[in-house]
N, CA, C and O atoms as a DFTB+ gen file, in Angstrom:
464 C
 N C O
     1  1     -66.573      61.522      -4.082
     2  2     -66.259      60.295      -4.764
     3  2     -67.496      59.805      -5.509
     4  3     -68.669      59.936      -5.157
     5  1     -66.978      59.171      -6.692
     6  2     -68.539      59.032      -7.308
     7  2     -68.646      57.561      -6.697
     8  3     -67.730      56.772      -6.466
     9  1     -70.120      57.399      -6.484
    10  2     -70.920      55.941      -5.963
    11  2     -70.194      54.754      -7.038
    12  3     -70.374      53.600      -6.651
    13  1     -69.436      54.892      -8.274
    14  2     -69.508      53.566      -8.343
    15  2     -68.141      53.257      -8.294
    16  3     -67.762      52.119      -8.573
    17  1     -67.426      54.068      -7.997
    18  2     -65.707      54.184      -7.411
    19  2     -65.775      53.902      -6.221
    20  3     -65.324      52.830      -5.818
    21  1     -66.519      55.055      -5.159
    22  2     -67.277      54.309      -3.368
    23  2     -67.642      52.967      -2.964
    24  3     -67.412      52.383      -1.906
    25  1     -68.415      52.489      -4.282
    26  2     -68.312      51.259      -3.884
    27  2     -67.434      50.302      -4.609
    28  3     -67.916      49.174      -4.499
    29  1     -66.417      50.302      -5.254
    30  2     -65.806      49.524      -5.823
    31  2     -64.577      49.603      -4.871
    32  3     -63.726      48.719      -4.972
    33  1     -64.413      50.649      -3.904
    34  2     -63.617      50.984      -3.263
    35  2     -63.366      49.946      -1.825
    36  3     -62.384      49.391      -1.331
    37  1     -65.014      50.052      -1.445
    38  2     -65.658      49.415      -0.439
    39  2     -65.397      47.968      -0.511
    40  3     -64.991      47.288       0.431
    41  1     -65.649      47.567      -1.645
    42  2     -65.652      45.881      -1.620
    43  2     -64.035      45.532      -1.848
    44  3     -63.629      44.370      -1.848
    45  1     -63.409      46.363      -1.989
    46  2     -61.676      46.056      -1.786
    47  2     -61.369      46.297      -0.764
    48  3     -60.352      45.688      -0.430
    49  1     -61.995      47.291       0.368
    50  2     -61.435      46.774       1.240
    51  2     -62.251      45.714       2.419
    52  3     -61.914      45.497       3.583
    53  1     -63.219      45.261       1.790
    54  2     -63.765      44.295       2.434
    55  2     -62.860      43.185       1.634
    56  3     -62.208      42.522       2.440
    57  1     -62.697      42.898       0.618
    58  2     -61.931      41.840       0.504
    59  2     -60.406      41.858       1.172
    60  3     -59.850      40.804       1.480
    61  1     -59.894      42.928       1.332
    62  2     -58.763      42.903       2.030
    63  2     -58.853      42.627       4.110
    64  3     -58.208      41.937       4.900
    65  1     -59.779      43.409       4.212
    66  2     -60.200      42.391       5.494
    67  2     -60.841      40.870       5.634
    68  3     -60.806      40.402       6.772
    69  1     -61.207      40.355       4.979
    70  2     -61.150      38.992       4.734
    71  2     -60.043      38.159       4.468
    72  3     -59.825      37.015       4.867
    73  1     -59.070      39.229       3.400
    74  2     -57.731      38.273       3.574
    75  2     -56.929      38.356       4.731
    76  3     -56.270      37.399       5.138
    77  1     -56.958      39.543       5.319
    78  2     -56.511      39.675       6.980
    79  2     -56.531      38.468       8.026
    80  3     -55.628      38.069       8.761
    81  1     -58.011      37.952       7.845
    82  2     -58.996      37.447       8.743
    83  2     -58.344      35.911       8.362
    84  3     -57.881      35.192       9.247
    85  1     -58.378      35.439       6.674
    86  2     -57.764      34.617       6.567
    87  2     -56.439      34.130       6.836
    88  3     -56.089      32.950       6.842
    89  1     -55.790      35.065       7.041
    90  2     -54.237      34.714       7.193
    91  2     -53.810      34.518       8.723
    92  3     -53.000      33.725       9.204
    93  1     -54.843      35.773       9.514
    94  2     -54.449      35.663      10.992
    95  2     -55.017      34.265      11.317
    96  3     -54.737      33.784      12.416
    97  1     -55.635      33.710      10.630
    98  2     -56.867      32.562      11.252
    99  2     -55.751      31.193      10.874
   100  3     -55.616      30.320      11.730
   101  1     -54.975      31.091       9.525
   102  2     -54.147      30.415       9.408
   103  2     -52.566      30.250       9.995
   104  3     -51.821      29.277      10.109
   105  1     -52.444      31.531      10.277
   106  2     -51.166      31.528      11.812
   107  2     -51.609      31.242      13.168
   108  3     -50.799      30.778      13.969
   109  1     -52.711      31.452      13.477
   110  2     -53.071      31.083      14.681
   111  2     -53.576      28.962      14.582
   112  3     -53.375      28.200      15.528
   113  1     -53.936      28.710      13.802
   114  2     -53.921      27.163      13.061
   115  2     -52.821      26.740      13.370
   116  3     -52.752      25.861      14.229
   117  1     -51.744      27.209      12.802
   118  2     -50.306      26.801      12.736
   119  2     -49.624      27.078      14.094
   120  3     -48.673      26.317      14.268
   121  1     -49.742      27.567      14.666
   122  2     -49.624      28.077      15.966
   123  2     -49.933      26.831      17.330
   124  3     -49.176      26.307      18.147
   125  1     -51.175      26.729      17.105
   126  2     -51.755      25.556      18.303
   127  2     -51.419      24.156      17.640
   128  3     -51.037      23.218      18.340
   129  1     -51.538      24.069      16.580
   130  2     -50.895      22.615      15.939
   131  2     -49.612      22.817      16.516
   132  3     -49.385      21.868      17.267
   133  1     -48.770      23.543      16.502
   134  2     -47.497      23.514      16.985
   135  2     -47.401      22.886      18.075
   136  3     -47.055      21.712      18.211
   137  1     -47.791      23.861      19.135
   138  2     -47.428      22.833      20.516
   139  2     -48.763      21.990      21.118
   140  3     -48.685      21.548      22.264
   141  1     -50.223      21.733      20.172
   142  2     -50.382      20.484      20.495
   143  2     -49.702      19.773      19.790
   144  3     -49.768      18.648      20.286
   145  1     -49.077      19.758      18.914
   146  2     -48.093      18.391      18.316
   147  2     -46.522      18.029      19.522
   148  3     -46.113      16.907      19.824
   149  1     -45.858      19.568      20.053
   150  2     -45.325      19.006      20.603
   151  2     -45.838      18.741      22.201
   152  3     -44.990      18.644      23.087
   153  1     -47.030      18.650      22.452
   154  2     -47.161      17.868      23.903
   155  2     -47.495      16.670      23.184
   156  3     -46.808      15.755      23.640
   157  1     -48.155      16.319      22.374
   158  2     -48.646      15.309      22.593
   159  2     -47.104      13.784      21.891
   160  3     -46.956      12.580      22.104
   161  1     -46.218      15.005      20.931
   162  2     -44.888      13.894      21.398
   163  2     -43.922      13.858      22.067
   164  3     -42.870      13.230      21.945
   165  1     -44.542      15.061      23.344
   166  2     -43.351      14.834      24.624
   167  2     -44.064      14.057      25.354
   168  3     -43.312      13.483      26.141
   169  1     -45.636      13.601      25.561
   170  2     -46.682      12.965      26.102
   171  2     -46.167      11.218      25.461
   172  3     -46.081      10.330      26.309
   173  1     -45.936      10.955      24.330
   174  2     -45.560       9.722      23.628
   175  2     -44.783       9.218      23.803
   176  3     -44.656       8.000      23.928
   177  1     -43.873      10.220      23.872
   178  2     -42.206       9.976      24.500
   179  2     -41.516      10.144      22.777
   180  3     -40.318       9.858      22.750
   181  1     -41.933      10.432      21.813
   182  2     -41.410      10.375      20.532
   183  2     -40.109      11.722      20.682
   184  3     -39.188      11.907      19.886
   185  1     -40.305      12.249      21.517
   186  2     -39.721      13.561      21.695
   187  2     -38.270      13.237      23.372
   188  3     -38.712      12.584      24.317
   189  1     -37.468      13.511      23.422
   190  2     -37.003      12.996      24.930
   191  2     -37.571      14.365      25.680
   192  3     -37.281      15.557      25.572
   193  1     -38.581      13.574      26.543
   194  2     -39.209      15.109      27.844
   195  2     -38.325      15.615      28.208
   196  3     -38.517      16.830      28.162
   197  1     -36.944      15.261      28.748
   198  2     -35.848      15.475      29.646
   199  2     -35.968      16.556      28.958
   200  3     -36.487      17.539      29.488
   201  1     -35.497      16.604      27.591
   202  2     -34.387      17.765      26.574
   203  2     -35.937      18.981      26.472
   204  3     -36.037      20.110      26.951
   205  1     -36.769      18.324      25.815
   206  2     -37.897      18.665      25.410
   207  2     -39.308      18.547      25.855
   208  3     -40.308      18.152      25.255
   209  1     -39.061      19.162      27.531
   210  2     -40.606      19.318      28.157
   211  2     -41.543      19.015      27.812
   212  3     -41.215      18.287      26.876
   213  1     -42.931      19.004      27.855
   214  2     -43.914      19.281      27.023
   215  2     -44.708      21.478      27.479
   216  3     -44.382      22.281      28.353
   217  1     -45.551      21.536      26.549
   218  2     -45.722      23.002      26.935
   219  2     -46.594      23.504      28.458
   220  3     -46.626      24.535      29.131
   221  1     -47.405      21.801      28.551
   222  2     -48.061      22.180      30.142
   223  2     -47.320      22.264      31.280
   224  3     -47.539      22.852      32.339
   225  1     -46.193      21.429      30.820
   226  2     -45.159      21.214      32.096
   227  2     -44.354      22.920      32.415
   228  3     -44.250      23.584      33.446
   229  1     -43.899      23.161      30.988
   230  2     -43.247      24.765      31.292
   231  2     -44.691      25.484      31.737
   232  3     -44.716      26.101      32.802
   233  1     -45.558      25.422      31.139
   234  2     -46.446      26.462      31.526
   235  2     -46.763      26.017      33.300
   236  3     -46.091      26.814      33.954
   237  1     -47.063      25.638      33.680
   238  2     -47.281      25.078      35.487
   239  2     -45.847      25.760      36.048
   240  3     -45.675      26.653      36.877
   241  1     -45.044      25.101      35.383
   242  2     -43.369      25.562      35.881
   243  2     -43.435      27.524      36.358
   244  3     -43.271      28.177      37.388
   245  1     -43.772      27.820      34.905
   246  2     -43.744      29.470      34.767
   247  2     -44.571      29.510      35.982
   248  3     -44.082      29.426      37.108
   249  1     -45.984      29.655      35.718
   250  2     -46.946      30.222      37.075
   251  2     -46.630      29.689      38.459
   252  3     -47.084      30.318      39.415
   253  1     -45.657      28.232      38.752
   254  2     -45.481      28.488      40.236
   255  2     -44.080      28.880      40.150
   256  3     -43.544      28.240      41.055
   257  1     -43.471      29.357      39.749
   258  2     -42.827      30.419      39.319
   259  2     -42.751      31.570      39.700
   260  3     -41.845      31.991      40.419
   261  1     -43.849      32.343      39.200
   262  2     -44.580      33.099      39.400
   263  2     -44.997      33.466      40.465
   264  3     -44.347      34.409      40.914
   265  1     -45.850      33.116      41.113
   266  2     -46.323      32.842      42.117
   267  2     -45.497      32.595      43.569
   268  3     -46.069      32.952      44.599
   269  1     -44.195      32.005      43.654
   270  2     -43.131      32.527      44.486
   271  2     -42.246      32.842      44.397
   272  3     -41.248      32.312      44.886
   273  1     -42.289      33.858      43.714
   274  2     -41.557      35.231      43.413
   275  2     -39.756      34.603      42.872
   276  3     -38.711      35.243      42.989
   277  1     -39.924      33.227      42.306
   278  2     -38.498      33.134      42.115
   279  2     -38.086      33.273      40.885
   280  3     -36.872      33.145      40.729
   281  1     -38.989      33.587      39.572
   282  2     -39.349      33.820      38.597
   283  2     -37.797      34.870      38.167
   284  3     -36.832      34.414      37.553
   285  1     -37.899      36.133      38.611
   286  2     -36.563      36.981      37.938
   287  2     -35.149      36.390      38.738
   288  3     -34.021      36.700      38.353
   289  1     -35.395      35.536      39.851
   290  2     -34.034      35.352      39.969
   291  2     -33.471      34.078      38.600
   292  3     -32.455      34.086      37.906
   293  1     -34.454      33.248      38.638
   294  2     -33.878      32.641      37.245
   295  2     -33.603      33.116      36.297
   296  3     -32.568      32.771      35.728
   297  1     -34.491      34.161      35.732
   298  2     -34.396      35.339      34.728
   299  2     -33.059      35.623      34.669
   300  3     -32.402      35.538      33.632
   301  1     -32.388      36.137      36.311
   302  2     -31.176      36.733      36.243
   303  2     -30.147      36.046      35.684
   304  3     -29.468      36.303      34.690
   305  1     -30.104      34.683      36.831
   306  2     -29.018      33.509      36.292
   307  2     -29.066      33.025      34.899
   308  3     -28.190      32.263      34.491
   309  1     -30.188      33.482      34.023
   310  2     -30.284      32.693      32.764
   311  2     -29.593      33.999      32.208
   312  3     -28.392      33.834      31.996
   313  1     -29.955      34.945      31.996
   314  2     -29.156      36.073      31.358
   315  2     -27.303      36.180      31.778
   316  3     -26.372      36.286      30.980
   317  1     -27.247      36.104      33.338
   318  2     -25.447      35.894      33.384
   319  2     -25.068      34.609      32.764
   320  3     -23.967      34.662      32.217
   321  1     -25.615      33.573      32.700
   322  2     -24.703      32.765      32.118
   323  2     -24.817      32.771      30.511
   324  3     -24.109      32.119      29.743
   325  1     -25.995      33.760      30.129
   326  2     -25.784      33.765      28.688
   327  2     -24.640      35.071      28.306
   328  3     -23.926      34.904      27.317
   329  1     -24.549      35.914      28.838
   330  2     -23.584      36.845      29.023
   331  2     -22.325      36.427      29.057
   332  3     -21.527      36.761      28.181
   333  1     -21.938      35.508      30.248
   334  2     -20.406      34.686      30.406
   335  2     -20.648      34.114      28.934
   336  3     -20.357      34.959      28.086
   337  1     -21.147      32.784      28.351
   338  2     -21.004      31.980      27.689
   339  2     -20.513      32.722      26.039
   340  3     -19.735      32.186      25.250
   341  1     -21.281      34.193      25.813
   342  2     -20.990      35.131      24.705
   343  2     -19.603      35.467      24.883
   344  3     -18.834      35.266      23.942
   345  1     -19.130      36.009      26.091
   346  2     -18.099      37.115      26.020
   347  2     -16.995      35.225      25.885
   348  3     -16.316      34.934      24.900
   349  1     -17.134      34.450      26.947
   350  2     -16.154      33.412      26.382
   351  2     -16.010      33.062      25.117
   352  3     -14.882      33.249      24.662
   353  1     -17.036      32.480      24.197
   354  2     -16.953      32.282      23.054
   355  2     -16.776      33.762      22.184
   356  3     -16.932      33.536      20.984
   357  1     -16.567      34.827      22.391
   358  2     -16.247      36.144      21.895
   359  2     -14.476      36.375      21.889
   360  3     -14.000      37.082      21.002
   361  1     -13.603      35.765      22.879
   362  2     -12.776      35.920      23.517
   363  2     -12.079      34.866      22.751
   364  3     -11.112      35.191      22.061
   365  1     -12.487      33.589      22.803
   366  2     -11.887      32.718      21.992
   367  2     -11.930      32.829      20.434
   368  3     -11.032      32.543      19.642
   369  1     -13.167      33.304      20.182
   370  2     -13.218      33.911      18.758
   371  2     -12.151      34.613      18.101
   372  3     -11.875      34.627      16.902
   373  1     -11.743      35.038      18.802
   374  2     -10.568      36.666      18.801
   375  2      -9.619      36.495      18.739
   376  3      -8.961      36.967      17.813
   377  1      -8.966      35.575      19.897
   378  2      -7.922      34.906      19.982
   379  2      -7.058      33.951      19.194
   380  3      -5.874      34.034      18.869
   381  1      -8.157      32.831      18.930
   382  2      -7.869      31.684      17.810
   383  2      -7.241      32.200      16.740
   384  3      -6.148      31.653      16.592
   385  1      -7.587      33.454      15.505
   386  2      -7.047      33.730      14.733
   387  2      -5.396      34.402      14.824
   388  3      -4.417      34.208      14.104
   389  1      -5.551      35.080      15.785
   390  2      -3.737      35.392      16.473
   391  2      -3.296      34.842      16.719
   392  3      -2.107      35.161      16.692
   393  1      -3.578      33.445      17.232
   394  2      -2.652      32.199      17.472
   395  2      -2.385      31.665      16.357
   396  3      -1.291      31.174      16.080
   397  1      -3.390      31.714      15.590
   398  2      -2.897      31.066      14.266
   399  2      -2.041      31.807      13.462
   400  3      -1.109      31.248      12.884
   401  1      -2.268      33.129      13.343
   402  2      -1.558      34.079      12.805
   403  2       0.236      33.939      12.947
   404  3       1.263      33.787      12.286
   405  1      -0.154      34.073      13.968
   406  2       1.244      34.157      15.336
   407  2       2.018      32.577      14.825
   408  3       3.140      32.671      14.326
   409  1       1.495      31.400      14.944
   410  2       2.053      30.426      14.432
   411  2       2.382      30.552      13.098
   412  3       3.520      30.363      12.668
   413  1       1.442      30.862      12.434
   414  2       1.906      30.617      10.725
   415  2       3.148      31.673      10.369
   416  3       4.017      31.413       9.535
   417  1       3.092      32.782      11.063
   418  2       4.616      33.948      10.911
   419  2       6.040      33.213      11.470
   420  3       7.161      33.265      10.965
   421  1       5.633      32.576      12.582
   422  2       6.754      31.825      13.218
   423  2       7.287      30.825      12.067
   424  3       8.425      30.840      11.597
   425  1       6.150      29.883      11.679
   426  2       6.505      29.227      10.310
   427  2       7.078      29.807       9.537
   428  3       8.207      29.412       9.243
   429  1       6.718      30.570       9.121
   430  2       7.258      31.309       8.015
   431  2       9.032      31.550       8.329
   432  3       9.981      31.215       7.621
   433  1       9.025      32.113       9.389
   434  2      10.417      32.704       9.633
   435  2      11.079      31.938      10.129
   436  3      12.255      32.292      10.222
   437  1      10.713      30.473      10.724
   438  2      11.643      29.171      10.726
   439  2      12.319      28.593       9.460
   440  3      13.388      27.985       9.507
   441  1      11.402      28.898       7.972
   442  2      11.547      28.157       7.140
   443  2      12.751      29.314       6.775
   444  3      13.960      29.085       6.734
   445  1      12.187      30.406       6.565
   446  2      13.758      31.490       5.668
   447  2      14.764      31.007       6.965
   448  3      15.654      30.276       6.529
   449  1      14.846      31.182       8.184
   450  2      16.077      30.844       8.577
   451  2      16.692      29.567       8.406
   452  3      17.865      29.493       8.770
   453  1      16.117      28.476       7.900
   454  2      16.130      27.061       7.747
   455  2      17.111      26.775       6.700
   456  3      18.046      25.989       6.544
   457  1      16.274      28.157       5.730
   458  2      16.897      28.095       4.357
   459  2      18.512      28.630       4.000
   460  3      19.150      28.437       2.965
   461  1      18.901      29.331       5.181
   462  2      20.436      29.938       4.665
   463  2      21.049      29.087       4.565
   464  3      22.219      29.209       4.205
């Protein structure tokens, strides 16, 4: 490679690791502003704690959690009831349109017999 391609080469990708550096540095910015903004308005109360914890409270939650081993049984119960809650709303999904179907044909064939 000639030296002034080598280095013209060089300082692109030093500028491209700088924009790296810049961008990871501005997601990680955006990142901790995040949930110090939301502790400090589940801390205010601007936020309802009930609905919307703050992040120290889940984080303490997780590690004693953690720590007595009850951690995957919640895991479990949170996954079956997201499982039930899919296949129900999957089921009704499915259904609703055949009922409607099913009604609007009935309509239909009330009205021609209506009509003789």
């Amino acid at each position: 490679m000639k030296p002034q391609i080598k280095e013209q080469y060089e300082k692109h990708l030093k500028a491209k690791r700088l924009e790296t550096w810049k961008i990871r540095g501005t997601q990680l910015f955006i990142l901790i502003s995040f949930f110090v903004l939301w502790e400090v308005a589940s801390r205010m109360q601007w936020i309802d704690p009930l609905l919307f914890s703050s992040p120290s409270n889940v984080f303490e939650l997780f590690v004693s959690m953690l720590q007595s081993g009850t951690l995957h049984v919640h895991i479990g119960v949170t996954l079956l009831e997201t499982i039930l809650g899919l296949s129900l709303e999957r089921s009704v999904e499915l259904s609703l349109p055949l009922v409607y179907g099913g009604l609007l044909f009935f309509l239909v064939c009330l009205t021609l017999i209506s009509s003789f």
